[in-house]
N, C-alpha and C positions, 0 to 999 in steps of 0.2 A: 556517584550517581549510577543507578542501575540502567541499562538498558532499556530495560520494558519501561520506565519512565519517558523516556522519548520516544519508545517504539509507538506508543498510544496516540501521538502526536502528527506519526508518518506513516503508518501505516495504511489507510484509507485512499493515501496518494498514492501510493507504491503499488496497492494493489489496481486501481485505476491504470497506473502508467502501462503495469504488464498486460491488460487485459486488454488494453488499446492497440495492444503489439496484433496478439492471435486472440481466440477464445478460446477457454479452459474448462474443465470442472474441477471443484474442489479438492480434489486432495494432486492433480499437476498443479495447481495455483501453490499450494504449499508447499509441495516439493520443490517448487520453480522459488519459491521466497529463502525456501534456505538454503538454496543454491548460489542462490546471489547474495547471503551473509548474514539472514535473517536465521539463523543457526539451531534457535529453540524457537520455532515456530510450532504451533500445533494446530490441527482443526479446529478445536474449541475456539482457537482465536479469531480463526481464518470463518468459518462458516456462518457464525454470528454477526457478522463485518460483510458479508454478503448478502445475507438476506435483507440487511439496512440499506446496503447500496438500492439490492432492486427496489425495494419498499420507496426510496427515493427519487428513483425513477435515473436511476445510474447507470444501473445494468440490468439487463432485460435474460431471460433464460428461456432454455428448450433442454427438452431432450432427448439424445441420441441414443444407439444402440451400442453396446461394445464387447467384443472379444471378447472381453475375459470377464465377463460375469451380467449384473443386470447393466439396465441402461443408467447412463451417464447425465446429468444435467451440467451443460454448457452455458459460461455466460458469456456477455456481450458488452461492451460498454456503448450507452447512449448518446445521443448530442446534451443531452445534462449532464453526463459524465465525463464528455470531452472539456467539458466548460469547467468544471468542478478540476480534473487533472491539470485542465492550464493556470486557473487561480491557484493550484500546488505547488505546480511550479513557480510562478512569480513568486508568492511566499518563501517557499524556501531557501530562493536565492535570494529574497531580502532578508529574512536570518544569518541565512551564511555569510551573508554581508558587512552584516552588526556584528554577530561574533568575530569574524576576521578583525573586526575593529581591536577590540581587548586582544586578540590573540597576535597585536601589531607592537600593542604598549611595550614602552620601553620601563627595565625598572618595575613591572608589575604593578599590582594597583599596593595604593599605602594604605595601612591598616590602623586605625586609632585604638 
C-alpha cells in the first residue's frame, strides 16, 4: 500500500493539529509537514486542503506583510477546527487500536 493512500485519510488532521500549535501560511505549513515525515508533500496538496478547511469554517485567514517578498496569508484554526482536531484525534487512536489488534495475533491470520 502506498502512502498517499492513507495520507488522504490523515491529512486534514495533521494539518488542524499543526495549525492549533502557531498560525502559518502555506508553504511553512508544508515545509513544517515534511519535516515531521510527510516527505512528498507538495502545495498542490497542501493549498487545496486549506481553502476547504476555511470554506468549513476550520480555519479562518489574514494577511500579513513579509520580508522577503509580497504579503503572506496566515491561518488560524477555529472552535470548529478545534472540534474537528479532537474527533481526529479520538479516531485515530481508535484505528490504532484495532490495528494493534491484528498486529497482536499470534500465528497471523489463516488463509483458505
Amino acid at each position: 500500500m502506498k502512502n498517499t493512500q492513507l495520507l488522504k485519510g490523515v491529512l486534514e488532521g495533521c494539518v488542524l493539529l499543526l495549525i492549533q500549535k502557531k498560525e502559518v501560511y502555506g508553504y511553512e505549513l508544508v515545509q513544517e509537514l515534511k519535516r515531521m515525515g510527510f516527505t512528498e508533500m507538495v502545495g498542490g496538496t497542501v493549498y487545496p486542503l486549506l481553502q476547504k478547511l476555511e470554506k468549513k469554517g476550520a480555519l479562518t485567514s489574514h494577511m500579513k506583510p513579509s520580508a522577503d517578498g509580497p504579503d503572506r496569508k496566515y491561518y488560524q484554526v477555529t472552535a470548529i477546527g478545534d472540534e474537528l482536531a479532537e474527533a481526529f484525534l479520538k479516531e485515530w487512536q481508535a484505528l490504532l487500536t484495532t490495528v494493534e489488534h491484528f498486529t497482536q495475533l499470534e500465528g497471523g491470520l489463516q488463509h483458505d
